[in-house]
C-alpha positions in Angstrom: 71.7 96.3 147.9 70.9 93.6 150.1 74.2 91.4 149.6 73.2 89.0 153.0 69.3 88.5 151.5 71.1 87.1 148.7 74.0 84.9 149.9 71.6 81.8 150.9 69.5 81.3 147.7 72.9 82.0 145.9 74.5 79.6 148.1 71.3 77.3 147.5 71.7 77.4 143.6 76.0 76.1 144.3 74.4 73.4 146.6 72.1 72.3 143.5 72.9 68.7 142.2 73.6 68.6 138.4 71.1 65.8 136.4 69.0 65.6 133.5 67.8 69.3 134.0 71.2 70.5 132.3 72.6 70.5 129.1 76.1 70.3 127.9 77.5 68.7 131.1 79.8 65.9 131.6 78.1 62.4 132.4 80.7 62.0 135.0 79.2 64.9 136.8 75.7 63.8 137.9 75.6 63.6 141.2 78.0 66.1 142.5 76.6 69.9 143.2 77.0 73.0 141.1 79.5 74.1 143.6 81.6 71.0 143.4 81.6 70.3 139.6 82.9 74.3 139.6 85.7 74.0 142.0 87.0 71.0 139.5 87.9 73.7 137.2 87.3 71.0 134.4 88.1 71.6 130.5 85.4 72.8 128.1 87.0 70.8 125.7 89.2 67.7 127.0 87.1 67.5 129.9 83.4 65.2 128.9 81.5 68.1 128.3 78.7 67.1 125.6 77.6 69.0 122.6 75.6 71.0 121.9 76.9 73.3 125.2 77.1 76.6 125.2 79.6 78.4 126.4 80.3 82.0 128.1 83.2 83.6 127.9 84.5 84.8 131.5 86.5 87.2 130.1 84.6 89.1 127.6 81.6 89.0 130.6 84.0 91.0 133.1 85.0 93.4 130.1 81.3 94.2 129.4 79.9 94.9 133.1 83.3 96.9 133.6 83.1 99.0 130.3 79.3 99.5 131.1 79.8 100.8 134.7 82.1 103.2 133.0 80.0 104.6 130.8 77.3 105.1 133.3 79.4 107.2 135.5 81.2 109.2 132.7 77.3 110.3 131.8 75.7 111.0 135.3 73.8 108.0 134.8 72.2 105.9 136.5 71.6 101.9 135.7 69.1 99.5 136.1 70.0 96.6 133.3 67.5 95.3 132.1 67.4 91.4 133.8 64.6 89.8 131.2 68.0 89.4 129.1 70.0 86.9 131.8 67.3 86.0 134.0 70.3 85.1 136.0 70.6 86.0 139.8 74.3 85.4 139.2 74.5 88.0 136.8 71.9 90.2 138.4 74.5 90.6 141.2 77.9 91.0 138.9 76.2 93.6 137.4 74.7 95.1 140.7 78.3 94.9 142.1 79.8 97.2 139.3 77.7 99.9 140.2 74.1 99.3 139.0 71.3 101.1 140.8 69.2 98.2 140.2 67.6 95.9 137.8 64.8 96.3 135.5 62.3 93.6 134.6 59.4 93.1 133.3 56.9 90.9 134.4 55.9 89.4 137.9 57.2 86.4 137.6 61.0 88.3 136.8 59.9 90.2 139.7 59.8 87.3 142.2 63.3 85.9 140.7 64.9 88.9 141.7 63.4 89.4 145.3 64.2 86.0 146.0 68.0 86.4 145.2 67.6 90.0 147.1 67.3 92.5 145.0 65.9 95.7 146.6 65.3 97.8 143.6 63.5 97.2 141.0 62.5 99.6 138.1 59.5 97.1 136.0 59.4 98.8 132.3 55.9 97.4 131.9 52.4 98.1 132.7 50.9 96.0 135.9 47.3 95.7 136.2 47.1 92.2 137.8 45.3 92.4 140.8 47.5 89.1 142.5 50.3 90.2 141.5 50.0 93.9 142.8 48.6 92.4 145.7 52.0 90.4 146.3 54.0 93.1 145.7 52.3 95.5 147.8 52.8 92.6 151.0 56.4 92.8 149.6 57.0 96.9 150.3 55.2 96.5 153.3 57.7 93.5 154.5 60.6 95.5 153.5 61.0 99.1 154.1 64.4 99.0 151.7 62.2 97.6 148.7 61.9 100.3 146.4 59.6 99.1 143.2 58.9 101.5 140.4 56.5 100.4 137.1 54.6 102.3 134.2 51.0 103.4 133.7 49.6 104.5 130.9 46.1 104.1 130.9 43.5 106.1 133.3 41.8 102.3 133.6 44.9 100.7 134.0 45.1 103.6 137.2 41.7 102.6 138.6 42.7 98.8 138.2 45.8 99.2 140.1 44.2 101.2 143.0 41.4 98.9 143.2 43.6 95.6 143.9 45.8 98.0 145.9 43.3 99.0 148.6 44.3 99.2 152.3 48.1 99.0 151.5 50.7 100.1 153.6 52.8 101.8 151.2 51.9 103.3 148.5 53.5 102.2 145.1 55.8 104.3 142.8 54.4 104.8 139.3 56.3 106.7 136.8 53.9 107.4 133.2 54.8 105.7 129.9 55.3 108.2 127.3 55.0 106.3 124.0 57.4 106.6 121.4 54.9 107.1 118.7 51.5 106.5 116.5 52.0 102.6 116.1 54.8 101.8 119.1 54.4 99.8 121.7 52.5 100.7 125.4 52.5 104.0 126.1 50.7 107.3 126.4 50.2 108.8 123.2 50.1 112.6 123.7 50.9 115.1 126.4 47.3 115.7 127.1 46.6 112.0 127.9 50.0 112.3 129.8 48.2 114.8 132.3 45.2 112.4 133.1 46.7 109.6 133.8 48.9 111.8 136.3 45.6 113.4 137.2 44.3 109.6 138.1 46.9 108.7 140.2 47.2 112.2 142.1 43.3 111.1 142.6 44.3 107.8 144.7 46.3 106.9 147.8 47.5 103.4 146.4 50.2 105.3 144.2 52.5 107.8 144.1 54.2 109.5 140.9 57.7 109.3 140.5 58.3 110.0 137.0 58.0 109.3 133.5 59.6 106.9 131.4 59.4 105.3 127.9 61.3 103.1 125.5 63.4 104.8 122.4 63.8 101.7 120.4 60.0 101.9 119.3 60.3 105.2 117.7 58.6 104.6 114.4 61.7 104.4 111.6 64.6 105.5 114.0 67.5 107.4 113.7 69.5 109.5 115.6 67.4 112.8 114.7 63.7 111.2 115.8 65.4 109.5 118.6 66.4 112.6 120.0 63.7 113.9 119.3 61.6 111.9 121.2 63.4 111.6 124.4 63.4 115.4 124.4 59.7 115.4 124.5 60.1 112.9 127.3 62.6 115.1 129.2 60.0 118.0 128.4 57.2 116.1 129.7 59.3 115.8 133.2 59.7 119.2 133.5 56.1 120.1 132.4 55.1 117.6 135.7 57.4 119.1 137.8 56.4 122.8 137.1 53.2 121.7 137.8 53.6 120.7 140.9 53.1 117.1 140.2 55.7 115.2 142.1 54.3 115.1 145.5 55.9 113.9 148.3 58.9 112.3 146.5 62.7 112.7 147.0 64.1 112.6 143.4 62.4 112.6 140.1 62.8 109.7 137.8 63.6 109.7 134.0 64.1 106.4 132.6 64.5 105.2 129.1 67.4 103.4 127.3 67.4 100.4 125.3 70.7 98.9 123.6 70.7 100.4 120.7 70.1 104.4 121.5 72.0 104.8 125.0 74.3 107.4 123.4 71.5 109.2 122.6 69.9 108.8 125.5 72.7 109.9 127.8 73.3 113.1 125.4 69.3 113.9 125.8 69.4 113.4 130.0 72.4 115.4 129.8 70.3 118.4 129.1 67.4 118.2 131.4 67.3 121.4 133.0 67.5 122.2 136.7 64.2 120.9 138.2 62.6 121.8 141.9 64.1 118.4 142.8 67.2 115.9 141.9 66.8 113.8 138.8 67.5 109.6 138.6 68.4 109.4 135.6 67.7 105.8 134.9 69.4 103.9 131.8 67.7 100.1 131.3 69.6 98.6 128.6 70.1 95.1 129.2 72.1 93.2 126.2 75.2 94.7 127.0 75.6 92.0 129.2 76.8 89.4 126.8 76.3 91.2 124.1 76.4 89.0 120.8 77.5 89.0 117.0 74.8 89.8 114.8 72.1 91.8 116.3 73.6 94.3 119.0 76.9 94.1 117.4 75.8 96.2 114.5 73.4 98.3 116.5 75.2 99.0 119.8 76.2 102.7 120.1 79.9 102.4 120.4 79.8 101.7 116.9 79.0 106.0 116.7 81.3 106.4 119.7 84.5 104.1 119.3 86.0 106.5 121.5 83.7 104.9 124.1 85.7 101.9 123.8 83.5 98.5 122.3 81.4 95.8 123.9 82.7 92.4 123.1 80.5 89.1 122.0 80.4 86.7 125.0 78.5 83.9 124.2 79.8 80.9 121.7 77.9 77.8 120.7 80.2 74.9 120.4 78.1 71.7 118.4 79.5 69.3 117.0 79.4 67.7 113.1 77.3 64.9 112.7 77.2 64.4 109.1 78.8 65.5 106.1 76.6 64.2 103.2 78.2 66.5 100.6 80.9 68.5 99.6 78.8 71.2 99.9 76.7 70.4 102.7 77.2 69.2 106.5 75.0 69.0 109.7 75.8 69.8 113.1 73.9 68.5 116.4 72.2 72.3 117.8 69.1 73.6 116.8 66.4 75.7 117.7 66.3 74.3 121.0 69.8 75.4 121.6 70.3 78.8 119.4 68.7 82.7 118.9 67.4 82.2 115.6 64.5 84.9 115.9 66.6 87.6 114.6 69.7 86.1 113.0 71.2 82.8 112.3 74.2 81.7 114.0 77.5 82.5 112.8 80.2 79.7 111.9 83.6 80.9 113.3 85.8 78.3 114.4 86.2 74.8 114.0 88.1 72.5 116.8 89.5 69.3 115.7 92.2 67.2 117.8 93.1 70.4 119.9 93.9 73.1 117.3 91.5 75.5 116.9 91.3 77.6 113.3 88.8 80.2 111.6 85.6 78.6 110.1 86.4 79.5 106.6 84.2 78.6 104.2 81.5 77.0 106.3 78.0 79.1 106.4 75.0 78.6 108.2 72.1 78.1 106.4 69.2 77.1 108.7 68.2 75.2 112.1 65.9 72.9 112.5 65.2 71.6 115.6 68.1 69.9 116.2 70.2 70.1 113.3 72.2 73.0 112.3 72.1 73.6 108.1 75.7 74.5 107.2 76.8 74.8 103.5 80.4 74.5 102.7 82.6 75.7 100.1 85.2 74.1 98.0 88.2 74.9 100.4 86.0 74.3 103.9 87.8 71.6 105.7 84.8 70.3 107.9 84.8 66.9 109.4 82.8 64.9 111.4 83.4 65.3 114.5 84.7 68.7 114.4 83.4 71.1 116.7 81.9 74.2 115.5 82.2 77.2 117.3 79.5 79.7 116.5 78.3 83.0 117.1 74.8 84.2 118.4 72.5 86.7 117.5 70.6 88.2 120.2 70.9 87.5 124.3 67.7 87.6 125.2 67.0 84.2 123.4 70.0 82.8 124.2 70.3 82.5 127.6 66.4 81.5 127.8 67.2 77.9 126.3 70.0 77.0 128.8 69.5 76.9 132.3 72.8 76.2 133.6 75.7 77.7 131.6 79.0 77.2 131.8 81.6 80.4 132.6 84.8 79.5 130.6 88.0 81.9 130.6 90.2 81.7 127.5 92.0 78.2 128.0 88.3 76.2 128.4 88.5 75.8 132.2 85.1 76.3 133.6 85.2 78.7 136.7 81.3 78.5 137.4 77.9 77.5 136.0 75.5 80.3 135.8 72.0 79.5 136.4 68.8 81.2 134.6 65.1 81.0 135.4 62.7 81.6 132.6 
C-alpha cells in the first residue's frame, strides 16, 4: 500500500490542535497538538480528562487486528475490513499493516477518506450510480495507475448509468455483480438469470470491466448456519457459472467477496471449496467490527463463539461517565447519553465503577435507558453507587460508537493514553 501517500495527512491529523471539536479531553490541553498532548502519556483517570470520554483499549485493539490477520491466512483469505465501522485512517492503516488487502467502504464520501490517507485498494460493497462521484473516481484511476477500485452492480439501469457518467475514461472500472441474499434482503440481484444480464450489460460497455461477484450473508432471510451456506454456495456457483462462460475478460484474478461479522466461519469454509477455475481466485473477506469488537451485539454473534479453537475477539471500547445524581436507592443518573453511546441495537452495559482509585465490578447497577444526555441506571439493594463515581460501561455495536467521537483516546491497561485516534463521519 502506499505507506509515503499516507505519512503527511497522518502526520497532518498529529499536527491538529485540540479545542472545542473534541470530547473527553483535558481543559489543560487546548492549545497543544494531537501529537503533543499524546507524547504526555497523560492518565485517563488522574490526569483532567472530562466525562463522558470514551475510551479504547490499546491492548485489546492489537489482540484483535493480530488474531484477525491470523485467521485470514490460516483460511487462504484474503481481507478488506470493512472501514464504515472506524472511519479512522489510523485504524485503516493498523489493520492494513497486519496483512489486509485493503479496505472496504461504502459510500463516496468513505471513499475520499481513504484516498486521502492513501489507500490504494478499495473494494466499495455498495452500488454507485452517481454520476459526480463516478466521475471523481474515474480522474482518481486515471491519476494513479496503483488505484485499484472494485464496487457492485446489480441492476441493468444501474449499468447504463454508470457507463453514461463514465464516458471517455481512461481506465475502465472493476465491477463485480451483487448476488442477493434472498426474496426481501437488501441490494442485490435476485436470480441467476438476472445475474447474466447485468454481466451481459457490462460486457456491452467499455466504461467497466467484470471482476467478480459478491454479496452480503448477513441478509439471508432467517439465518443459520445451513441457509448461510447455502447461499454463499450459490454465490461461489455463480463464479464458476461466469467463468465457464467465458465471462471474465481481460482480468488477472477472479474476485469472490462476501463476509460480514457474524458468518465469516462460514464464509471461509464455503471459499474453501470453490473449485479450480481458468484463473486465480481473491477471495475477499469484508468483515469490519472485529476491529473493536464490543459486548453485546458481536459478542454473541461473532463466529469464534462456534470455533473457540479459533481463539476469541476481545471487547475494546469502554465508556467511562460519571454519576451525577443519585435520587433513590433504586435509581441513579450518569452524565452520557445518546450523543455519546450505541444504543441502536443494545444498551450499554454497567461493569465497573471507579471511585478514589480502586476500581471494582458494577454489581448491582443496570442500565435502563439514555436519554440524551443522561444515562438511566437502576440499582439494587447492595449497589454501592455514589456520586461521583465513574461508571465504566460496555458498548453494543462499533459502528455507532466510533461515529459519535471524533478524536478518541488509545489507553493500555494502567490509563496512560498512547495516542488519539481520529474518525471522519
Amino acid at each position: 500500500m502506499s505507506a509515503d501517500t499516507a505519512a503527511a495527512p497522518l502526520a497532518a491529523l498529529a499536527a491538529d490542535r485540540v479545542d472545542h471539536r473534541f470530547k473527553g479531553l483535558p481543559p489543560e490541553a487546548y492549545g497543544l497538538t494531537v501529537g503533543e498532548l499524546a507524547a504526555r502519556r497523560l492518565n485517563l483517570f488522574t490526569d483532567g480528562f472530562t466525562t463522558p470520554v470514551l475510551a479504547l483499549s490499546a491492548e485489546r485493539l492489537a489482540h484483535n487486528l493480530g488474531l484477525m490477520e491470523t485467521y485470514a491466512t490460516r483460511h487462504g483469505l484474503a481481507f478488506a475490513p470493512h472501514g464504515k465501522t472506524s472511519m479512522a485512517p489510523q485504524l485503516f492503516w493498523r489493520q492494513l499493516r497486519h496483512g489486509a488487502w485493503g479496505i472496504t467502504l461504502a459510500v463516496p464520501h468513505q471513499v475520499r477518506v481513504a484516498r486521502e490517507f492513501g489507500v490504494d485498494r478499495i473494494f466499495l460493497a455498495n452500488e454507485l450510480v452517481d454520476a459526480a462521484a463516478l466521475r471523481w473516481i474515474a480522474a482518481e484511476l486515471a491519476g494513479d495507475p496503483e488505484f485499484r477500485f472494485v464496487c457492485y452492480v446489480d441492476s441493468v439501469r444501474g449499468v447504463e448509468l454508470m457507463d453514461a457518467a463514465l464516458g471517455g475514461s481512461a481506465r475502465p472500472l472493476d465491477v463485480v455483480v451483487e448476488l442477493a441474499a434472498g426474496e426481501g434482503a437488501r441490494t442485490g440481484v435476485r436470480t441467476e438469470a438476472e445475474c447474466a444480464a447485468v454481466a451481459d450489460a457490462v460486457a456491452a460497455t467499455t466504461t467497466l470491466r467484470l471482476v467478480g461477484v459478491a454479496g452480503y450473508e448477513g441478509e439471508v432471510p432467517d439465518a443459520d448456519p445451513e441457509r448461510v451456506r447455502a447461499w454463499l454456495r450459490r454465490l461461489t456457483a455463480l463464479a464458476a457459472a461466469f467463468d465457464g462462460a467465458g465471462r471474465f475478460r481481460g482480468v488477472d484474478e477472479i474476485v469472490v467477496s462476501a463476509g460480514g461479522s457474524a458468518w465469516f466461519d462460514a464464509v471461509a469454509d464455503v471459499f474453501a471449496e470453490i473449485p479450480e477455475l481458468s484463473l486465480p481466485v481473491l477471495k475477499l473477506l469484508r468483515s469490519g467490527a472485529y476491529v473493536s469488537h464490543d459486548d453485546g451485539h458481536y459478542r454473541k454473534l461473532t463466529p469464534f463463539t462456534r470455533v473457540p479453537e479459533e481463539g476469541a475477539l476481545h471487547p475494546a471500547f469502554r465508556l467511562w461517565a460519571q454519576v451525577v445524581s443519585r435520587p433513590s436507592g433504586e435509581q441513579a443518573f450518569a452524565n452520557a447519553g445518546k450523543r455519546d453511546a450505541a444504543y441502536d441495537l443494545d444498551l450499554p452495559l454497567a461493569q465497573v465503577v471507579r471511585r478514589d482509585g480502586v476500581e471494582r465490578p458494577a454489581d448491582g447497577v443496570e442500565v435502563t435507558g439514555l436519554s440524551d444526555q443522561h444515562t438511566w441506571l437502576r440499582t439494587g439493594s447492595g449497589a454501592d453507587l455514589a456520586v461521583g463515581d465513574w461508571l465504566g460501561m460496555g458498548l453494543s455495536h462499533p459502528c455507532t460508537s466510533f461515529d459519535k467521537w471524533q478524536l478518541i483516546p488509545l489507553v493500555e491497561a494502567d490509563g496512560t493514553v498512547v495516542e488519539y485516534v481520529r474518525t471522519f463521519f
